[in-house]
C-alpha positions in Angstrom: 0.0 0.0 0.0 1.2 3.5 -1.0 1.8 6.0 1.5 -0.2 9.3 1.2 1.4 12.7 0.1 3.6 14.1 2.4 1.1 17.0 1.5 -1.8 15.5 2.7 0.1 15.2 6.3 1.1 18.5 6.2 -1.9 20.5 5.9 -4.5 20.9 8.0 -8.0 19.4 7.4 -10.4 21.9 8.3 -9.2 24.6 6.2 -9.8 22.4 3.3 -12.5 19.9 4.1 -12.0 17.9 0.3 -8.1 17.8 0.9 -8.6 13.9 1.6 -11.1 13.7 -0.8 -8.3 14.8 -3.8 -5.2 13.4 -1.9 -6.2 9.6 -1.6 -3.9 7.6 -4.0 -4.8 4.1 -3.0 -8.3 2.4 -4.8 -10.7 0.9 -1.6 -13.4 -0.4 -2.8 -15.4 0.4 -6.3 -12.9 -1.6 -8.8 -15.7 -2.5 -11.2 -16.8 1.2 -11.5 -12.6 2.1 -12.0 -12.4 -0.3 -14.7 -15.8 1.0 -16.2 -14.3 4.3 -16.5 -11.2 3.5 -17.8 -12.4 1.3 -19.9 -14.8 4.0 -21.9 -12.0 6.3 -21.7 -9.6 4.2 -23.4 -12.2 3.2 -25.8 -12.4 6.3 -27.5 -16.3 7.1 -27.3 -15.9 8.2 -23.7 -19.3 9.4 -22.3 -19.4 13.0 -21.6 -21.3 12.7 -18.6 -21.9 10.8 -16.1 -23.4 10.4 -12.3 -21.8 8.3 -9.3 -24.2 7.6 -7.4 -24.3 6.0 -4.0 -25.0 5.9 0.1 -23.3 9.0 1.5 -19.4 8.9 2.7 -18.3 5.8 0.5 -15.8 7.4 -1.8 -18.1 8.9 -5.2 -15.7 12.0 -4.8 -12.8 9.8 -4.2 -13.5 7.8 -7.1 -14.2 10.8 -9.5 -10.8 12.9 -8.4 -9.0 9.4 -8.9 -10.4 9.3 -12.8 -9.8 13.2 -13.5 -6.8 13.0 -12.3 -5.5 10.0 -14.6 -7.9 11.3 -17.4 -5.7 14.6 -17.1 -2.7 12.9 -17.1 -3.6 11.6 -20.4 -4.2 8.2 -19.0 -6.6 7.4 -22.7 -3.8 8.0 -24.6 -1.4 6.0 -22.9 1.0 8.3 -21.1 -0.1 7.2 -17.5 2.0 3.7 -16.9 0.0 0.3 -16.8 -0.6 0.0 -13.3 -2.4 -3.5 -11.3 -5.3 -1.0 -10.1 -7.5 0.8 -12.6 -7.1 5.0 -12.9 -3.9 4.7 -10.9 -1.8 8.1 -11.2 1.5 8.0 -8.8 1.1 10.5 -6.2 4.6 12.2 -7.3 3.4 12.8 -11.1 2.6 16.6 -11.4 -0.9 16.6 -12.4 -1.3 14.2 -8.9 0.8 17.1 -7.4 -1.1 19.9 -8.6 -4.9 18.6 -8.1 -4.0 17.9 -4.9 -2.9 21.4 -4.5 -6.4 22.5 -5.9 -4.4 24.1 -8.7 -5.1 22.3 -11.7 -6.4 24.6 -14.3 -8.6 22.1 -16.6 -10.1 20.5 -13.5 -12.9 22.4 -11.5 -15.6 21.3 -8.2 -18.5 22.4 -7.1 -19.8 21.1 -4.0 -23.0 22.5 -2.0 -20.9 23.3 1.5 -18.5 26.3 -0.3 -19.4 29.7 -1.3 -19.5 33.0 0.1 -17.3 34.1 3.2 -19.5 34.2 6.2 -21.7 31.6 5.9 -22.2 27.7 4.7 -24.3 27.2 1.2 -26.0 24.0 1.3 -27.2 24.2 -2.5 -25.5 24.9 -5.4 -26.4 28.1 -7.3 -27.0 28.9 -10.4 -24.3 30.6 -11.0 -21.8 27.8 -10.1 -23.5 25.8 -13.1 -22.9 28.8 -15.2 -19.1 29.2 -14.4 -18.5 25.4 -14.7 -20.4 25.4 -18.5 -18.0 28.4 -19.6 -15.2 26.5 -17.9 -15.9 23.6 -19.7 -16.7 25.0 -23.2 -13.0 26.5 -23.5 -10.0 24.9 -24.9 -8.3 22.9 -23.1 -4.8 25.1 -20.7 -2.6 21.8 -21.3 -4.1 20.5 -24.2 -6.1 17.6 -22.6 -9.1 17.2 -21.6 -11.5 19.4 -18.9 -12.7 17.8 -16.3 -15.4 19.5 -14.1 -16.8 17.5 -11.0 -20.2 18.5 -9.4 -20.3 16.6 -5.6 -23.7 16.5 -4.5 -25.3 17.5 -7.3 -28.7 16.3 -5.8 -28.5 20.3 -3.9 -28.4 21.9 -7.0 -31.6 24.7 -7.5 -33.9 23.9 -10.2 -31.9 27.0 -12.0 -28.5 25.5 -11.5 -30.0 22.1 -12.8 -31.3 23.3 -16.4 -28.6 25.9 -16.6 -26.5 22.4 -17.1 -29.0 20.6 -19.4 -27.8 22.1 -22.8 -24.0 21.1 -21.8 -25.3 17.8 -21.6 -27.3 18.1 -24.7 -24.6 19.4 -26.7 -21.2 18.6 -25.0 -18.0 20.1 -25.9 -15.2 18.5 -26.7 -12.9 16.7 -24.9 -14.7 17.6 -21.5 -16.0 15.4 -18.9 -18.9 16.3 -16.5 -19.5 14.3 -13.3 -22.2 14.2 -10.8 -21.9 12.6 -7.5 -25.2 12.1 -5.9 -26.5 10.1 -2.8 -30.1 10.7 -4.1 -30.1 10.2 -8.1 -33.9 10.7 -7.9 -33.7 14.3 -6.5 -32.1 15.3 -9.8 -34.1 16.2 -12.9 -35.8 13.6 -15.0 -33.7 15.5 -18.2 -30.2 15.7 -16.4 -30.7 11.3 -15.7 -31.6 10.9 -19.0 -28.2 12.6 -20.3 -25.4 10.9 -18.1 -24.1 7.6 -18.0 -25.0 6.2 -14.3 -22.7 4.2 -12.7 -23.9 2.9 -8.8 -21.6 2.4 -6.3 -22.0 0.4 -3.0 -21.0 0.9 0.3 -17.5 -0.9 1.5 -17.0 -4.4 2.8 -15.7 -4.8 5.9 -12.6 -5.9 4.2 -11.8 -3.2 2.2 -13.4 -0.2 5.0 -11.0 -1.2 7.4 -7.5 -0.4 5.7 -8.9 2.8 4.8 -9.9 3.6 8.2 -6.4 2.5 9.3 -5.3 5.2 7.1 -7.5 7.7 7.9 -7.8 7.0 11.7 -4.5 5.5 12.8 -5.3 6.6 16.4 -8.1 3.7 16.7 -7.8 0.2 17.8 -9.0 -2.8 15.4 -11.7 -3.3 17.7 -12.9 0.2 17.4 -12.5 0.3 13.5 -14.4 -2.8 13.2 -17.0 -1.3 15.6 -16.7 2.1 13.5 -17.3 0.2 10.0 -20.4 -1.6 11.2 -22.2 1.5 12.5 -20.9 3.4 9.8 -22.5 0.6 7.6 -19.7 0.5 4.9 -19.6 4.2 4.7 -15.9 5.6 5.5 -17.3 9.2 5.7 -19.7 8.2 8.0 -17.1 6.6 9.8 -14.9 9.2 10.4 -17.9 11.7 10.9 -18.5 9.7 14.0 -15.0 9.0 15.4 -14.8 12.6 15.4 -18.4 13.4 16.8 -18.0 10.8 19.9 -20.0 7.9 18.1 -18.1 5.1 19.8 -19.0 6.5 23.0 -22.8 7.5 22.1 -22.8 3.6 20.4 -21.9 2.5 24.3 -25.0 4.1 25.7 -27.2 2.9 22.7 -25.9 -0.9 23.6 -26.0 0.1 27.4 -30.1 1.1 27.2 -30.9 -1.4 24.4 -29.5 -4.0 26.6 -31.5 -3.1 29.7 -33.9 -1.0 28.7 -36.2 -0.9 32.0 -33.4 0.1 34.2 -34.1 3.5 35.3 -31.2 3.7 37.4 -29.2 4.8 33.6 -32.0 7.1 32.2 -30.9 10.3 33.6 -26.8 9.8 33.4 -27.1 8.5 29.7 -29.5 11.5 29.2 -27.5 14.1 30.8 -24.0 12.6 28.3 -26.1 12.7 25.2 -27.5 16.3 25.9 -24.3 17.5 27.3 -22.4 18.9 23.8 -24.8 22.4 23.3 -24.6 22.2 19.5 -26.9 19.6 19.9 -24.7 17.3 17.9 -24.4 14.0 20.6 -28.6 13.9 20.7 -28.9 13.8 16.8 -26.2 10.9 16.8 -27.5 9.1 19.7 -31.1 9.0 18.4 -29.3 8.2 14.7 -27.3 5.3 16.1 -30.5 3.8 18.3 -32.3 3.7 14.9 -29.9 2.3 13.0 -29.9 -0.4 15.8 -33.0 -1.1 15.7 -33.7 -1.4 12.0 -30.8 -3.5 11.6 -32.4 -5.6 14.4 -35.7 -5.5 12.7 -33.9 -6.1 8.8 -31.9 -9.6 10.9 -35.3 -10.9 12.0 -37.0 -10.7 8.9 -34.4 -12.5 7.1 -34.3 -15.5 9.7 -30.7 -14.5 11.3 -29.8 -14.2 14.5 -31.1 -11.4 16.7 -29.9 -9.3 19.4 -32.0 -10.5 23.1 -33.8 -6.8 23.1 -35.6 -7.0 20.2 -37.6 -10.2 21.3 -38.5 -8.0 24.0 -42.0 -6.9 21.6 -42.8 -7.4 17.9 -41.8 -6.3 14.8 -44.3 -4.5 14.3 -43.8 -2.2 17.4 -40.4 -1.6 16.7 -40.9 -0.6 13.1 -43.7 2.3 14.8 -40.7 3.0 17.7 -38.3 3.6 14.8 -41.1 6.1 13.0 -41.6 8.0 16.4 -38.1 8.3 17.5 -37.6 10.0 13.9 -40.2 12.7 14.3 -39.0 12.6 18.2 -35.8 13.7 16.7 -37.0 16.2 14.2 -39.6 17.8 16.4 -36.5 18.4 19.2 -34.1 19.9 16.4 -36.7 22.7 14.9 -38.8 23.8 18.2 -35.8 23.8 20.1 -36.8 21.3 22.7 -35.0 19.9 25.8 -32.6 17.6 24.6 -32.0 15.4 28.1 -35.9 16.0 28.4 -36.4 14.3 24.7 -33.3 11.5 25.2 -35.7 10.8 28.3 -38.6 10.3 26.2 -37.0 8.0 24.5 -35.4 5.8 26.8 -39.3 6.0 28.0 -40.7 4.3 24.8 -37.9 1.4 25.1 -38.9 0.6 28.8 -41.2 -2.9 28.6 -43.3 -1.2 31.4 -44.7 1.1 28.6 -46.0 -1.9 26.3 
């Protein structure tokens, strides 16, 4: 396995929240959609368009830096070397060097979380789609190809969205438009139509956890492996969690599933979930009791082994305890409830004395 940039160590991740994102040199995961690309592209009737599209946090950015990268290294025409991975560019070439630096001028991204000083834009505006189809439309600065990535391009307006539909219906040359999406059917009927859809899945435990050795050398196997599986074979997620406290908020979700009518831990799990004031530990802890109890739910339906808790009622009741502790959640977050007074609630609902 390759060691990262020296670049990638050096700088610092929150000033540049896609540094990883452009920086990862090693494939995890998503061989079959490599080879797709690189396959069309050596071809010679390489699609101008087309949408990753996937859960969020398993690696559709990755994936689409790894192909512009190669694709701008003139990978098609056979000046990147034959290498045992497909879209494999070594992290010393230049055009490795200088997309990492965010410097390469035929490559461009928009994604929804960048925009003006002062604030965080969650959609992507019109006018990004506009600067990327002028961008696009002129000549190649190195004589390649242009290469214009769109990451999330489900948050686009309605204006940004048709802005890009006669790009798609008349593409220039040598340019290459890609949408990553975790919700394809959030995007217009028209844009679908236009792009060549490759879906990608979330990792296998085998190939999250040498990422996530990468990414989070600080953990323990144990924790990676306890990571991956709430993370469900999304490395984002993963790493989203490690650094929001999710091993520690998984801990009280086992602690309360596992005795649910103890009341003895309702008001010290309550006041830990409710203690960061962003309200960040409640939306995770009521995420992660969810996602316990629909992979309990998914397990029993399918004849597999089942945790002891959730013969504690039937199906059926979980399925509505999953629907409440949703709205639970929503209803907290947007009239500003008490979070320890909601986490109470909840640990409520899951006491057998309330059956």
């Amino acid at each position: 396995m390759s060691r990262a940039p020296r670049a990638i160590k050096e700088q610092v991740f929150e000033d540049d929240p896609d540094l990883p994102v452009r920086g990862m040199p090693d494939l995890f995961g998503h061989h079959a959609a490599a080879e797709t690309l690189q396959r069309a592209a050596q071809s010679g009737r390489l699609p101008h368009a087309w949408m990753l599209a996937g859960p969020p946090g398993i690696g559709k950015a990755t994936l689409a830096y790894r192909f512009g990268r190669w694709l701008l290294a003139g990978g098609p025409e056979g000046q990147v070397p034959p290498a045992a991975t497909p879209l494999h560019l070594d992290p010393q070439h230049p055009v490795f060097r200088r997309v990492l630096a965010g410097a390469h001028a035929d490559l461009r991204a928009l994604r929804p979380n960048t925009g003006e000083k002062g604030g965080v834009k969650m959609v992507i505006r019109v006018e990004d789609s506009r600067d990327a189809i002028r961008f696009l439309a002129m000549t190649p600065a190195e004589g390649g190809w242009r290469f214009v990535l769109v990451d999330g391009a489900e948050q686009m307006r309605p204006e940004a969205a048709n802005a890009l539909l006669k790009t798609l219906e008349e593409p220039p040359p040598r340019a290459v438009l890609v949408l990553t999406t975790a919700a394809p059917d959030r995007l217009l009927p028209t844009i679908r139509s236009r792009v060549r859809r490759l879906d990608l899945s979330p990792l296998s435990p085998a190939e999250l956890d040498p990422l996530l050795m990468r990414l989070l050398p600080q953990l323990s196997a144990g924790e990676r492996a306890t990571l991956g599986q709430i993370a469900e074979g999304s490395a984002g997620q993963a790493v989203a969690l490690a650094e929001g406290e999710g091993l520690a908020l998984q801990a009280l979700v086992d602690q309360v599933l596992g005795d649910p009518g103890n009341r003895r831990h309702w008001h010290p799990v309550a006041d830990a979930v409710a203690a960061k004031r962003d309200g960040s530990g409640f939306a995770t802890f009521i995420a992660l009791l969810r996602r316990a109890i629909s992979a309990g739910v998914r397990q029993a339906a399918r004849g597999q082994g089942v945790p002891p808790w959730l013969e504690g009622r039937p199906l059926a009741e979980w399925s509505t305890l999953w629907d409440s502790l949703g709205r639970l959640a929503a209803e907290t977050d947007v009239l500003s409830l008490d979070r320890k007074q909601a986490v109470l609630t909840a640990l409520l609902w899951l006491s057998p004395s309330r059956r």
